[in-house]
Backbone as JSON, one array per atom type, in Angstrom:
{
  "sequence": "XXXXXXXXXXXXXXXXXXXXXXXXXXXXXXXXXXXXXXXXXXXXXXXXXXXXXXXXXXXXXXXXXXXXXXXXXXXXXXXXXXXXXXXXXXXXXXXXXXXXXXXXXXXXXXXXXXXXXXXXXXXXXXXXXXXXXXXXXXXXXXXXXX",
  "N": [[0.81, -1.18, 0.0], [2.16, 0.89, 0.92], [4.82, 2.79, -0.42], [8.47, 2.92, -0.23], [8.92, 5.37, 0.56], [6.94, 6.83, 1.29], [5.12, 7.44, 4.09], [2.53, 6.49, 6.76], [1.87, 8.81, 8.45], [2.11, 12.38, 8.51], [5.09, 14.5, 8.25], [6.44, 15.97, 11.05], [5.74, 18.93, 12.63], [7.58, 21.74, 13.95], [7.08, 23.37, 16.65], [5.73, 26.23, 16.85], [4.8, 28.86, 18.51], [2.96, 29.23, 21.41], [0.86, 29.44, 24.0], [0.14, 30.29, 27.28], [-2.66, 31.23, 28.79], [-3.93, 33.88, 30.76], [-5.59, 33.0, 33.82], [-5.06, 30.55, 33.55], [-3.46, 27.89, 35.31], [-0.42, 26.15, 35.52], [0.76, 22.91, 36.33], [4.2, 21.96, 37.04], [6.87, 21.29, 34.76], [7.46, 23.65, 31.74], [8.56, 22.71, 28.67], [10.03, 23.74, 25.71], [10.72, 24.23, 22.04], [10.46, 26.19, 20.18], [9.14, 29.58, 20.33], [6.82, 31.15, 23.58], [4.27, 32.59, 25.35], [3.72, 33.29, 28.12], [0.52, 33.89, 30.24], [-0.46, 33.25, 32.45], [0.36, 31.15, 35.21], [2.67, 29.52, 36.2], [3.76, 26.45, 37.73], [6.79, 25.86, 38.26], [9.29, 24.49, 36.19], [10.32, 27.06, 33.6], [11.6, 26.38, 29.5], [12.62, 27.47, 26.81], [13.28, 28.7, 23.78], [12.08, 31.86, 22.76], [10.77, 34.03, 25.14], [7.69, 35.25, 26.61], [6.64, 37.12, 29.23], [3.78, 38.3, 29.94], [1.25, 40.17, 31.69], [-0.26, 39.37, 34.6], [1.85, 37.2, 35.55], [3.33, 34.32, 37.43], [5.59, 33.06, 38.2], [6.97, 29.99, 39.81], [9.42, 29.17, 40.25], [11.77, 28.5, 37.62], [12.6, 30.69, 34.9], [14.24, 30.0, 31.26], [15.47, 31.19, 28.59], [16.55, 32.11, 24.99], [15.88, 34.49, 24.48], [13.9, 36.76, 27.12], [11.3, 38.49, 26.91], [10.16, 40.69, 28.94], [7.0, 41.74, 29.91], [4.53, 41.98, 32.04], [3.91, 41.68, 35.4], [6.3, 39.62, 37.17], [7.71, 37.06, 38.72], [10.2, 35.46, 40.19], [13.49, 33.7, 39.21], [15.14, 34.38, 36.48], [16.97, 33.18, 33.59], [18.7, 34.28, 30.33], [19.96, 35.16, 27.59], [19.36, 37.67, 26.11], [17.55, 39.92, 28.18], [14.83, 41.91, 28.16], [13.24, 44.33, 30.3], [10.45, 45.72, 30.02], [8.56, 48.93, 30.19], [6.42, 49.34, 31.92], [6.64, 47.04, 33.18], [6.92, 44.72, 36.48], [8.88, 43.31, 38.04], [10.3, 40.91, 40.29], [12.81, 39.34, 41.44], [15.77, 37.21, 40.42], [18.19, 37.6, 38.01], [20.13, 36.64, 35.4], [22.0, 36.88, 32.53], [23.12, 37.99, 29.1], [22.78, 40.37, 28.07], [21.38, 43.0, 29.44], [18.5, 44.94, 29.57], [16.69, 47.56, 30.95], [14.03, 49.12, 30.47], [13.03, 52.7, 31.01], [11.06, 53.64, 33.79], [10.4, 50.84, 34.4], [10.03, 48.14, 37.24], [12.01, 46.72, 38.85], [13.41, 44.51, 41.27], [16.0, 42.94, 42.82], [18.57, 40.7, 41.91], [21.33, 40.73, 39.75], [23.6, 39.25, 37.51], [25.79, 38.0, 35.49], [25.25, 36.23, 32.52], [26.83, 32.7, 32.58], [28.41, 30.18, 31.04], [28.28, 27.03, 31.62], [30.62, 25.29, 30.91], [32.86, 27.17, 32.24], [32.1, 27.63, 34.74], [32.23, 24.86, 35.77], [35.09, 24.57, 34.92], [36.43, 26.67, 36.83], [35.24, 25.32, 39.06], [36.98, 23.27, 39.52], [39.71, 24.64, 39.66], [39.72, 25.77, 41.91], [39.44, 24.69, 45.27], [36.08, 25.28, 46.65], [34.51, 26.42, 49.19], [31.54, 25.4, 51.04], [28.73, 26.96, 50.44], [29.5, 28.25, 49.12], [30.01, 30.63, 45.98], [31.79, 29.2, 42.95], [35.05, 30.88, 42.46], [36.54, 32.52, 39.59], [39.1, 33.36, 39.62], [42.28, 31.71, 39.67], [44.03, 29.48, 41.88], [45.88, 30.35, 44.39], [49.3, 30.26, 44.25], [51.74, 28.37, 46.56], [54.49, 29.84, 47.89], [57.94, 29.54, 47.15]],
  "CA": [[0.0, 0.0, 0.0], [2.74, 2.69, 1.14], [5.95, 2.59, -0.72], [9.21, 3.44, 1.26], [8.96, 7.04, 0.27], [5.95, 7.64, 1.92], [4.75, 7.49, 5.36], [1.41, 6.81, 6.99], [1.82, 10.21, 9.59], [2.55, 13.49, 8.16], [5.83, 15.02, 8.58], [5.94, 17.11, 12.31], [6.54, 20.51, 12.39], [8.1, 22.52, 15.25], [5.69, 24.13, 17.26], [5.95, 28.15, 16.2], [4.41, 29.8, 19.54], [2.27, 28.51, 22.39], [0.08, 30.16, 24.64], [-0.37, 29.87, 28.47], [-3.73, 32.29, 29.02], [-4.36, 34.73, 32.08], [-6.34, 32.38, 34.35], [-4.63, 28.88, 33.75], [-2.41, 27.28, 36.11], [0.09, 25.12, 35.04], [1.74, 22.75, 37.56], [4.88, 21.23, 36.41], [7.54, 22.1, 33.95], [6.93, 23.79, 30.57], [9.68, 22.96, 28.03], [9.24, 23.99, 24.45], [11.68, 24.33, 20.93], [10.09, 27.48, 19.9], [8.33, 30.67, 21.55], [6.19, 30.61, 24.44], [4.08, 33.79, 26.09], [3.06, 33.2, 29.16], [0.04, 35.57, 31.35], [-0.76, 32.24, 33.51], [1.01, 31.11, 36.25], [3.5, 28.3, 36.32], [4.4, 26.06, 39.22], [7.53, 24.68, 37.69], [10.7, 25.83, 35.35], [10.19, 27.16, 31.58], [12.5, 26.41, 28.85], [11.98, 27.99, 25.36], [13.41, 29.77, 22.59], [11.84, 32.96, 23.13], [9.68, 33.77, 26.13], [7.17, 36.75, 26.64], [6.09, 37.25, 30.15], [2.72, 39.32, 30.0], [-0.1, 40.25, 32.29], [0.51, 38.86, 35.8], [1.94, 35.98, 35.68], [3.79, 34.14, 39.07], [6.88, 31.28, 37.56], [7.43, 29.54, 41.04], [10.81, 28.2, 39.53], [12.64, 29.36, 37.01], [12.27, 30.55, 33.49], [15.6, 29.5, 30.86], [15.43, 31.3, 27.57], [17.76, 33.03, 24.33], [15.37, 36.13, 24.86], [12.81, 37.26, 27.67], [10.48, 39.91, 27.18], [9.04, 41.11, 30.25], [5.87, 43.12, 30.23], [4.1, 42.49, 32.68], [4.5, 41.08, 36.53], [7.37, 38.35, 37.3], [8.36, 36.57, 40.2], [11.12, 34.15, 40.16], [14.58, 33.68, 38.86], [15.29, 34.49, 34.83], [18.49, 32.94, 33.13], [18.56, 34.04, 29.24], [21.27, 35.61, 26.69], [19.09, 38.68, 26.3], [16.76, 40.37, 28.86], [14.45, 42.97, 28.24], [12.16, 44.6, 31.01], [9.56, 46.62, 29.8], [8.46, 50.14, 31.21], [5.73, 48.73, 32.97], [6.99, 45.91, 33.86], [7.14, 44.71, 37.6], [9.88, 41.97, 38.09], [10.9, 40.24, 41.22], [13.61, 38.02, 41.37], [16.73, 37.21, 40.08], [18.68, 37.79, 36.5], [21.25, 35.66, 35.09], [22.09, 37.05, 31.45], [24.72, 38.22, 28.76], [22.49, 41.71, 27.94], [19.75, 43.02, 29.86], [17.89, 46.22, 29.36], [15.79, 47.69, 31.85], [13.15, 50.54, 30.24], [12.64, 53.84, 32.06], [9.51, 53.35, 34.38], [10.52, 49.54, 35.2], [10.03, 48.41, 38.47], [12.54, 45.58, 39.48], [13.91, 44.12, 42.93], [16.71, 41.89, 42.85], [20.43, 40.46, 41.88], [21.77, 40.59, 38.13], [24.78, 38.75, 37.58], [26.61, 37.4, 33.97], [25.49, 34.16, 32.82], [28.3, 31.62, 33.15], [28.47, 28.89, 30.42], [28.63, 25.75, 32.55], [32.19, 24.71, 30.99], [33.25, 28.2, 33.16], [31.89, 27.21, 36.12], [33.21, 23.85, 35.97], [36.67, 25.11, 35.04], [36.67, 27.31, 37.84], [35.27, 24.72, 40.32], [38.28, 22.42, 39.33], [40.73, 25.22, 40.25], [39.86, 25.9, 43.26], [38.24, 24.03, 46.32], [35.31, 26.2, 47.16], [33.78, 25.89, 50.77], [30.54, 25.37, 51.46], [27.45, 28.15, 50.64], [30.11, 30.12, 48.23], [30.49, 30.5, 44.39], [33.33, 29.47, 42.68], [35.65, 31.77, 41.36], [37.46, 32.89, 38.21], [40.36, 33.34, 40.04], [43.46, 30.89, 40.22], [43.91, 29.52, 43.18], [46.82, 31.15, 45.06], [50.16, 29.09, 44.64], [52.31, 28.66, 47.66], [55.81, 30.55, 47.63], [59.17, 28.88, 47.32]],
  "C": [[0.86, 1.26, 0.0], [4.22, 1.75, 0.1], [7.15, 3.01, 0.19], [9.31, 4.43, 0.91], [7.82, 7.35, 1.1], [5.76, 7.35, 3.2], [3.3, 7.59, 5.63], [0.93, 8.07, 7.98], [2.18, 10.64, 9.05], [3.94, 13.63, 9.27], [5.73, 16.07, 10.39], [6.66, 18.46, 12.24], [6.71, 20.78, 13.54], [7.13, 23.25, 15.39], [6.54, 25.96, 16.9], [5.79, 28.85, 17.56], [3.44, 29.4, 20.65], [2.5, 29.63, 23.62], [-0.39, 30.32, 25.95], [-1.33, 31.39, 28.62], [-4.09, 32.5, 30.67], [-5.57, 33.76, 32.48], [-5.98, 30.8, 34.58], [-3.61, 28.69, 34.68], [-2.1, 26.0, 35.55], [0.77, 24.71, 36.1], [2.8, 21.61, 36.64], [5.87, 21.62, 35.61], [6.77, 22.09, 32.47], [8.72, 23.9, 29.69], [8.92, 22.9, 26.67], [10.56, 24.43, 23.29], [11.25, 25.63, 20.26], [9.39, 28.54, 20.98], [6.94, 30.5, 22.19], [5.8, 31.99, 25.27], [3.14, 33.13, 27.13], [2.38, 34.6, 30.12], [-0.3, 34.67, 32.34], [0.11, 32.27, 34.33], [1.38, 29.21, 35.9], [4.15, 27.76, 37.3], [5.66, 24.96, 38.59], [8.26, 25.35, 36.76], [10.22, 25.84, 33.79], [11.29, 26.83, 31.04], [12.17, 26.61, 27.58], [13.11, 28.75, 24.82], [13.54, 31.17, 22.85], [10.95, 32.99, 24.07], [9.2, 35.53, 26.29], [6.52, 36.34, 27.87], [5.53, 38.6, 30.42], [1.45, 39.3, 30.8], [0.47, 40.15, 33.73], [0.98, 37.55, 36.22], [3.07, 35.63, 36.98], [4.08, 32.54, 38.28], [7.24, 31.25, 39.2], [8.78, 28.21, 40.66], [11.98, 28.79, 38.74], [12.67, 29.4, 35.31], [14.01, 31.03, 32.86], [15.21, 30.54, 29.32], [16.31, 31.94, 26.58], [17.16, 34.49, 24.75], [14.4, 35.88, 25.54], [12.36, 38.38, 27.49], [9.7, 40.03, 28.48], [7.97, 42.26, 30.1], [4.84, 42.79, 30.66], [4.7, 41.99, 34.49], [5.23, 39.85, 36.06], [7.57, 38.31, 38.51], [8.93, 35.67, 40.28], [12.61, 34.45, 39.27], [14.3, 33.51, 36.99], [16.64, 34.16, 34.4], [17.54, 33.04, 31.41], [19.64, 35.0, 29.02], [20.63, 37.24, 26.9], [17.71, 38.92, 27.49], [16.17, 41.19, 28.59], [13.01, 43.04, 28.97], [11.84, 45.86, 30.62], [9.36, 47.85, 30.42], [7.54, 50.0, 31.72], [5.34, 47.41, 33.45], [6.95, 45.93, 35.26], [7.98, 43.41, 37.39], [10.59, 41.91, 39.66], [11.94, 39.25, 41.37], [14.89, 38.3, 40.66], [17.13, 36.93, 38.24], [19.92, 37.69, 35.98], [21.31, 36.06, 33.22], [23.79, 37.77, 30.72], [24.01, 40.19, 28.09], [21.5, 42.01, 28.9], [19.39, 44.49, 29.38], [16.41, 46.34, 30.24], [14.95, 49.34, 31.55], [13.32, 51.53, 31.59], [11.37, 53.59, 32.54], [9.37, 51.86, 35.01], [10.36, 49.28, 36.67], [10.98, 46.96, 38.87], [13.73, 45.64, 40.36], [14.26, 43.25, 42.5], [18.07, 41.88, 42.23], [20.24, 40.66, 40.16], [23.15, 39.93, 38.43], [25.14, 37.89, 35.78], [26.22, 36.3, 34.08], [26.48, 33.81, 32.16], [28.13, 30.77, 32.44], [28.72, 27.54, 31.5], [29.62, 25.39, 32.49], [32.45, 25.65, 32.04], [33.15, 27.8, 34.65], [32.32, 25.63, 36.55], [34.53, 23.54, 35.81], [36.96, 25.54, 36.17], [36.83, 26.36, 39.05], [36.44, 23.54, 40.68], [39.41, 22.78, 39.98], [41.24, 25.41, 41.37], [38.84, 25.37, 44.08], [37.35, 25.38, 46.6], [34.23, 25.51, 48.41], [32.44, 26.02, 50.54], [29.73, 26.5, 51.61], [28.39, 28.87, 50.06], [30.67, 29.77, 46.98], [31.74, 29.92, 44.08], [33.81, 30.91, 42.07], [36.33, 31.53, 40.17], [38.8, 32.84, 38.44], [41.18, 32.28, 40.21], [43.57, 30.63, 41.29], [45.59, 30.03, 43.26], [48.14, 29.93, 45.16], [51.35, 29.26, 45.8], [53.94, 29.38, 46.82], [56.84, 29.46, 47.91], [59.47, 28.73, 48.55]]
}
């Protein structure tokens, strides 16, 4: 009936954009290969492409992406390449990136810090013992004197 050229399932396409809507609760993680706007609320970590956080939404975890848009509430930790918070944005939490941009009129509370390729941080942690409850560093460790 089929020859080997054909297939009884259509080809799959990559999802384009996906939608969490003001009022849904999602519990669990949301991972995804393309973009993803969330105004719901997520109990659990994002991972996407691109991510638009609009309306009031409340990530009890942590959202991963190449770009965040922020416009509207956030609460939780953000690791992505670029950042951009809106001018009426509200953002809580922490920001792990390699740009950010924070509009005039923004309102956000919390740390910023460079994200760290993982080789980096596992170079580093190689170098030097690091104690208990503290980053590694970049730094060499200190070699004793003759």
């Amino acid at each position: 009936m089929f020859s080997k050229s054909e297939s009884a399932t259509p080809p799959s396409k990559p999802a384009r954009h996906s939608i969490l809507p003001a009022g849904t609760t999602l519990k669990g993680d949301l991972i995804g290969s393309g973009d993803i706007t969330i105004e719901g609320d997520v109990d659990g970590n994002i991972k996407c492409r691109f991510l638009t956080l609009s309306g009031r939404p409340t990530i009890s975890g942590s959202a991963e992406a190449e770009v965040v848009h922020l416009c509207g509430n956030f609460t939780g930790e953000l690791r992505a390449h670029k950042v951009v918070i809106q001018k009426n944005a509200k953002m809580r939490g922490d920001i792990y990136h390699e740009i950010l941009e924070v509009q005039t009129g923004a309102d956000f509370e919390g740390k910023v810090a460079p994200l760290r390729p993982a080789s980096a941080k596992a170079k580093a942690s190689a170098r030097t013992p690091v104690p208990a409850g503290q980053e590694p560093s970049d730094q060499p460790s200190p070699q004793p004197l003759p």
